[in-house]
Structure formats: C-alpha cells, structure tokens
VOPAGU-2260 file (C-alpha; in pm, 1 decimal, decimal comma):
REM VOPAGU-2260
SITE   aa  ch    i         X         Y         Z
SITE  UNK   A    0   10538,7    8032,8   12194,7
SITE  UNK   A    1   10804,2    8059,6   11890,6
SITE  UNK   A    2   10797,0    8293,8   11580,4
SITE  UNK   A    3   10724,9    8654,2   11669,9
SITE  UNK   A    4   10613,5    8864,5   11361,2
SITE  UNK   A    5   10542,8    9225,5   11448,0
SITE  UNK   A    6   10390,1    9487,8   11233,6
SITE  UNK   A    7   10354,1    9892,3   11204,2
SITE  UNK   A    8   10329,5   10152,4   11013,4
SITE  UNK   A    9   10551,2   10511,4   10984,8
SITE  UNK   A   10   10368,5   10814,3   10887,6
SITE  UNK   A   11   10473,7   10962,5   10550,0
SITE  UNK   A   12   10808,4   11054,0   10568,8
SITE  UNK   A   13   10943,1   10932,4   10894,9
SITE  UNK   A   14   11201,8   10624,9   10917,8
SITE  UNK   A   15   11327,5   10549,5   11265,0
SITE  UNK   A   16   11552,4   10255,2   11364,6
SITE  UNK   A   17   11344,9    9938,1   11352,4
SITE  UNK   A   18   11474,8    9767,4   11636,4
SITE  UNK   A   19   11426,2   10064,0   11880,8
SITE  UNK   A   20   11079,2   10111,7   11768,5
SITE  UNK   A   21   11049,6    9686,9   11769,5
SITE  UNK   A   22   11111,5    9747,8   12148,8
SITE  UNK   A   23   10934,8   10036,0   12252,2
SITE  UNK   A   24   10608,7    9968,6   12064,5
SITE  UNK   A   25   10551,2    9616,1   12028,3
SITE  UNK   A   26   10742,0    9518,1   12349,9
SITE  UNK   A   27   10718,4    9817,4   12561,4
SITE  UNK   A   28   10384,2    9886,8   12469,5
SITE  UNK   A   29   10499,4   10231,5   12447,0
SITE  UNK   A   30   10378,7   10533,7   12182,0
SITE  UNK   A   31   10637,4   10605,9   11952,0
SITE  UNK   A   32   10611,9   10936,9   11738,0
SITE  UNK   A   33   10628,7   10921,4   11377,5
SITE  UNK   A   34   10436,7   10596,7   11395,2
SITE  UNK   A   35   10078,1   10567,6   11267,6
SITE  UNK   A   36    9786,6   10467,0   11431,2
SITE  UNK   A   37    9620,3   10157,8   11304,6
SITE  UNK   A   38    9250,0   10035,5   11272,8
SITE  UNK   A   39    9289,0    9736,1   11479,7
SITE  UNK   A   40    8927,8    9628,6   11509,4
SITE  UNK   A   41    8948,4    9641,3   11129,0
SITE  UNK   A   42    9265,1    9465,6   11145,4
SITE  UNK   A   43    9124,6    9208,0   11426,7
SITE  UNK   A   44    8819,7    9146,6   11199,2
SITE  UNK   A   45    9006,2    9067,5   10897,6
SITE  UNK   A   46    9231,3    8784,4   11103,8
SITE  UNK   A   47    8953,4    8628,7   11213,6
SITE  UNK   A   48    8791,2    8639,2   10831,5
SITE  UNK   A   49    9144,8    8496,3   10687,3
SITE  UNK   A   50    9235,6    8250,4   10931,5
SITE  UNK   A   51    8881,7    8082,1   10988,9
SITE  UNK   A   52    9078,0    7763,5   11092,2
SITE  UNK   A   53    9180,2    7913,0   11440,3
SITE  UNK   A   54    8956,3    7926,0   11750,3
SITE  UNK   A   55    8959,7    8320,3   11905,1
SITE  UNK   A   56    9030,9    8175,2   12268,4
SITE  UNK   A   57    8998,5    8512,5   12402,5
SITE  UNK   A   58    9117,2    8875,9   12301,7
SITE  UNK   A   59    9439,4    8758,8   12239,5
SITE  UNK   A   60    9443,1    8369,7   12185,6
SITE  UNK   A   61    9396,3    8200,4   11840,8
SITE  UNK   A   62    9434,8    7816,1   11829,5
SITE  UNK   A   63    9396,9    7532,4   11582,9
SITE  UNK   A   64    9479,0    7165,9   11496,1
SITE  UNK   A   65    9749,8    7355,4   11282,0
SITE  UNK   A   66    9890,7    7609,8   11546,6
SITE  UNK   A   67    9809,2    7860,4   11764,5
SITE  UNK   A   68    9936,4    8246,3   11790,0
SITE  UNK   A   69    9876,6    8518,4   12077,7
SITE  UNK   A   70    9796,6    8848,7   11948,0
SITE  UNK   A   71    9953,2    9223,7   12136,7
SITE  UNK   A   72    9861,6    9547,2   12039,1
SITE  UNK   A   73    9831,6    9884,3   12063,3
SITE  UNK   A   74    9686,3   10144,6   11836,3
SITE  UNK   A   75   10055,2   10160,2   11646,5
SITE  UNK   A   76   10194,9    9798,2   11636,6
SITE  UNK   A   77   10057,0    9450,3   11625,8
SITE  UNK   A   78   10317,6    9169,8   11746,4
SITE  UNK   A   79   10185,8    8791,3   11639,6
SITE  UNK   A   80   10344,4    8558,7   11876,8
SITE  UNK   A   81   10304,3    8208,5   11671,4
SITE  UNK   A   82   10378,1    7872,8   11759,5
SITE  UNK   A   83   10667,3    7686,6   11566,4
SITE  UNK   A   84   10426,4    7445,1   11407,8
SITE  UNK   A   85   10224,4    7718,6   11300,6
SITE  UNK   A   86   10218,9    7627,2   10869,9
SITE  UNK   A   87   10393,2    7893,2   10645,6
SITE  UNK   A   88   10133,0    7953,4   10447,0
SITE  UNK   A   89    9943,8    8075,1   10735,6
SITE  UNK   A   90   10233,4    8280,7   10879,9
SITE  UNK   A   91   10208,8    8427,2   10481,5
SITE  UNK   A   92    9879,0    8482,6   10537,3
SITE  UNK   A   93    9932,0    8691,6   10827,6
SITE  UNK   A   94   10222,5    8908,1   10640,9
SITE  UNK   A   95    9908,5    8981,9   10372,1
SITE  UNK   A   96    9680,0    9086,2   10649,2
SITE  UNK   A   97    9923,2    9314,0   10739,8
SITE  UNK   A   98   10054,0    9414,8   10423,0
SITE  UNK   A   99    9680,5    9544,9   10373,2
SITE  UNK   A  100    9677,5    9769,4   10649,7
SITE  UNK   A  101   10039,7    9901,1   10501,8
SITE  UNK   A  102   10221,1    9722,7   10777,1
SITE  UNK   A  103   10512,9    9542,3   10640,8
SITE  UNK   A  104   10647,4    9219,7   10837,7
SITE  UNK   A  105   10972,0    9303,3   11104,6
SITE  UNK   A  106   11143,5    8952,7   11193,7
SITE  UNK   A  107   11283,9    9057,1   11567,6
SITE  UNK   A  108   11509,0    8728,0   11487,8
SITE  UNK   A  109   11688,2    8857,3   11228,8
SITE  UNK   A  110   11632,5    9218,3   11299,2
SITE  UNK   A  111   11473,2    9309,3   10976,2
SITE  UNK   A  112   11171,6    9453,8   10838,6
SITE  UNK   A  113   11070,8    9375,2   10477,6
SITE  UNK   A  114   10958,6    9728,5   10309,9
SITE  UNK   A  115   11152,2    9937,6   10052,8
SITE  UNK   A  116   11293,6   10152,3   10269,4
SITE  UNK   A  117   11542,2    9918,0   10489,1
C-alpha cells in the first residue's frame, strides 16, 4: 500500500521499546504484556463515523476517490496500512481516532511514536 500508522496503548506504568512491541503486536500479531486491550468494535465504529468518505470493502478494506487503507488488529494494536495518496488531513484524522482511544500514532518509518513518554 504505502504509509503504515500503527497504534496501542501501555497499561499505567509500563514503557517497553516501541519497535519490539511495533513488531510483535502489530506485525506478529502477537500479545505483548504490559499492553492494553482496546475496544476495537468501538474503535472500528468510530472510523467508519469519521471517515464517511471511504467504502468498508470488507473487514479490513476502506477505499475512496481520495485513498484507500487496510485495517489489522488485534485486541492490543491497530496498524492502518494507507495508500500514498491517501490526503493528510485524513491520515490526521486517523491519529484523532486513535488519540481518543489513548493510542498515540508510532511511524514504523521513522521509528517513533508521538506520546510524552518517548
């Protein structure tokens, strides 16, 4: 596809290296202590609701004139695989869907996740 933006959350008071849990979670589809489990019918209702523009394919396929993105998940990460002509704001808008579930946005490109603790 393109862009991957992936997305979990650490239960209160755990930190582990971002990469590592990048690859086990979101990759790996493995379960990774310390990491909390997520509402992700909530969190699959609320893309739909924000992004009205994109088509739900299937499970995991969104599409539009605009873009498209393929969704993975398990109950501790979500990983948004986006096309490169996917607009920003709408890549924004998917760092606020997150952000509401306390999920801040990891950038596997650059290696870095944007929260206050690293």
């Amino acid at each position: 596809m393109g862009r991957q933006m992936a997305f979990w959350k650490y239960n209160d008071g755990v930190y582990l290296d971002n990469q590592k849990v990048y690859e086990e979670a979101c990759c790996n589809g493995l379960t990774v202590e310390g990491l909390a489990e997520l509402p992700t019918d909530d969190i699959l209702r609320m893309i739909c609701e924000k992004l009205p523009a994109y088509d739900k394919l299937d499970e995991y396929s969104f599409e539009s004139e605009k873009g498209a993105f393929e969704l993975s998940y398990t109950n501790q990460c979500v990983l948004f695989d986006c096309s490169w002509d996917m607009p920003m704001n709408d890549l924004n808008t998917v760092i606020d869907i997150m952000a509401a579930f306390h999920c801040p946005f990891y950038d596997p490109q650059i290696t870095k996740r944007f929260d206050s603790a690293g």
